[in-house]
Every structure is written in structure tokens, then in C-alpha cells.
C-alpha positions, 0 to 999 in steps of 0.5 A: 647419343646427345640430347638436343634440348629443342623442337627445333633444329638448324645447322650451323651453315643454314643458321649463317646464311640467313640466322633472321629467318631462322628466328622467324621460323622459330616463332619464338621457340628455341632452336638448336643449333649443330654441328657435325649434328651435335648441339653447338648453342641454342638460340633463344629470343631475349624474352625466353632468356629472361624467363629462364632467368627469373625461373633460376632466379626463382630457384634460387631465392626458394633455396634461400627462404628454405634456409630461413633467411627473410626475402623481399621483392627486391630480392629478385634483382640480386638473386638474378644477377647471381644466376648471370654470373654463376652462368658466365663463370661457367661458360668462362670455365669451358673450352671450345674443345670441353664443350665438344665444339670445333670451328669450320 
């Protein structure tokens, strides 16, 4: 069995009929979205991203100052932008039929 990563969820035809009001029902938690009742995407509100983001980002500069190397503030942007880009390599690297999606 999946793990869905979400209290919420929808499926995908009530997300395409009216994804706004699925966003407003939310109230700002995340929201799995299925299909054939398996997670196709989350969905998540900007802000939630951006937390996740700086979380991993987080992550990542710990990994760095445990290595011994010298962080600053300013630190942050990059490690930030290193996490954008190790996800979209990722997400680049998957197909619809790795990723257990199919079209309807």
C-alpha cells in the first residue's frame, strides 16, 4: 500500500472541476491529489513550499558546516537554490510511467 503524505485528499476529477475551492478547503494544509486512488501531486500553497524549501535548504548547509566549512547568512540563497535544482534534476529524470501516473 502507498503512503499518502497528506490529511487531505481529492481526486483528480473533483480537483479539475473547481481546484479554487479545493485550495480554500485546504486552509492552507497540503492536499493529495489521486488518481485510480493513488497520489498523483500534492498540492501545497506557495508559502508551504517556501518552508520546505528553506527546511531542506537548512539541511543542507548543517551537512556543510559539519564538514567544517564557514557559512553566512547569505548562505541560505544558495543552499536554496541548490535544493531547486536537485528537485527539478529529479523531476526531469522521471516519467509519467516511473512515477506510476497515467493520463485520463
Amino acid at each position: 500500500m502507498e503512503s499518502i503524505f497528506a490529511e487531505m485528499t481529492v481526486s483528480m476529477s473533483e480537483f479539475k472541476k473547481n481546484p479554487a475551492s479545493v485550495l480554500r478547503q485546504a486552509h492552507s494544509r497540503p492536499v493529495a491529489v489521486l488518481n485510480h486512488n493513488k497520489a498523483a501531486f500534492y498540492m501545497v500553497e506557495p508559502r508551504l513550499f517556501q518552508t520546505l524549501l528553506d527546511e531542506l535548504a537548512g539541511q543542507e548547509l548543517r551537512r556543510t558546516a559539519a564538514s567544517g566549512s564557514m557559512l553566512a547568512p547569505q548562505d541560505m540563497v544558495p543552499a536554496r537554490s541548490a535544493v531547486i535544482a536537485r528537485l527539478a534534476e529529479k523531476a526531469a529524470a522521471m516519467t509519467p510511467a516511473s512515477a506510476g501516473l497515467r493520463d485520463n
